[in-house]
C-alpha positions, -999 to 999 in steps of 0.1 A, spaced: 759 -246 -195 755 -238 -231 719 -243 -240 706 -242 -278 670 -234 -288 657 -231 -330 644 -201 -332 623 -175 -360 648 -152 -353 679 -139 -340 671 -126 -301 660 -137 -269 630 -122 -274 623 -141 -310 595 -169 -311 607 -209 -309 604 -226 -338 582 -251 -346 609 -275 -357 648 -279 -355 659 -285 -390 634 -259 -406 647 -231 -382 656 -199 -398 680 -196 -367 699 -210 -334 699 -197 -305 729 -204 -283 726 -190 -245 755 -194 -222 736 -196 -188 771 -189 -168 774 -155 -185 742 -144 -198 755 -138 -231 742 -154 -267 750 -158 -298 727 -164 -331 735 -181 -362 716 -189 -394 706 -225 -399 719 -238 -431 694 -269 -431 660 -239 -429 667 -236 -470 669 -275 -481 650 -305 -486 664 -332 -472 687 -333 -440 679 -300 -425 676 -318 -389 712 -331 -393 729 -298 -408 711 -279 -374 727 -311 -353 762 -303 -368 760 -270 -357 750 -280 -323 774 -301 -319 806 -282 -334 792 -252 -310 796 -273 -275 762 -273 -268 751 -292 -238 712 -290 -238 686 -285 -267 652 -272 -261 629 -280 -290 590 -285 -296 604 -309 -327 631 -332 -338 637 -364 -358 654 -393 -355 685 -386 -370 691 -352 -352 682 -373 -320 707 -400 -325 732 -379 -333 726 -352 -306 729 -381 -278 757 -399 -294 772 -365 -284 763 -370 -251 737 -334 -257 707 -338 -236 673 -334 -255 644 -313 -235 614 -319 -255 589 -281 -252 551 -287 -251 547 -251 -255 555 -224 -275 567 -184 -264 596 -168 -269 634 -183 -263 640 -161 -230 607 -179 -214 619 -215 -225 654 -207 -205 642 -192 -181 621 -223 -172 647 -247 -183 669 -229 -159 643 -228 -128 635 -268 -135 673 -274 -130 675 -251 -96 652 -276 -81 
């Protein structure tokens, strides 16, 4: 499973961000190997859009879960148009702590 989470910054042990579009990075975190990958969010510099550029991403990237504190209607739509389930976080913390608890939730 392929999980995406916005991030401040560009490891495991970086802070969630706030919001999708204004993310200075994603997170993606392969859950069957371990192993992750960072990339800079084109949509953290502009105006308007910034939830959809982050969406693209998620979507050219295979993503098959986002965890996120925020996103907007656009990003939404898109994302489950895709078929890319949306776990809303009520709680902030690094992105290792939100997988790990993603991950435990779906051992259940």
């Amino acid at each position: 499973m392929k999980i995406t989470i916005p991030s401040t910054g560009e490891t495991l042990t970086s802070l969630i961000s706030e919001t999708l579009g204004r993310a200075p990075f994603l997170i993606f975190y392969d859950s069957s190997t371990g192993e992750y990958d960072s990339i800079e969010n084109p949509g953290f510099q502009i105006q308007d859009g910034s939830g959809l550029k982050a969406s693209e991403i998620i979507v050219k990237k295979n993503a098959d879960v986002l965890l996120t504190r925020e996103i907007g209607r656009k990003s939404y739509s898109v994302l489950m148009k895709e078929h890319i389930k949306i776990q809303m976080l009520n709680s902030s913390g690094t992105v290792k702590s939100a997988i790990n608890k993603y991950l435990k939730k779906q051992e259940k």
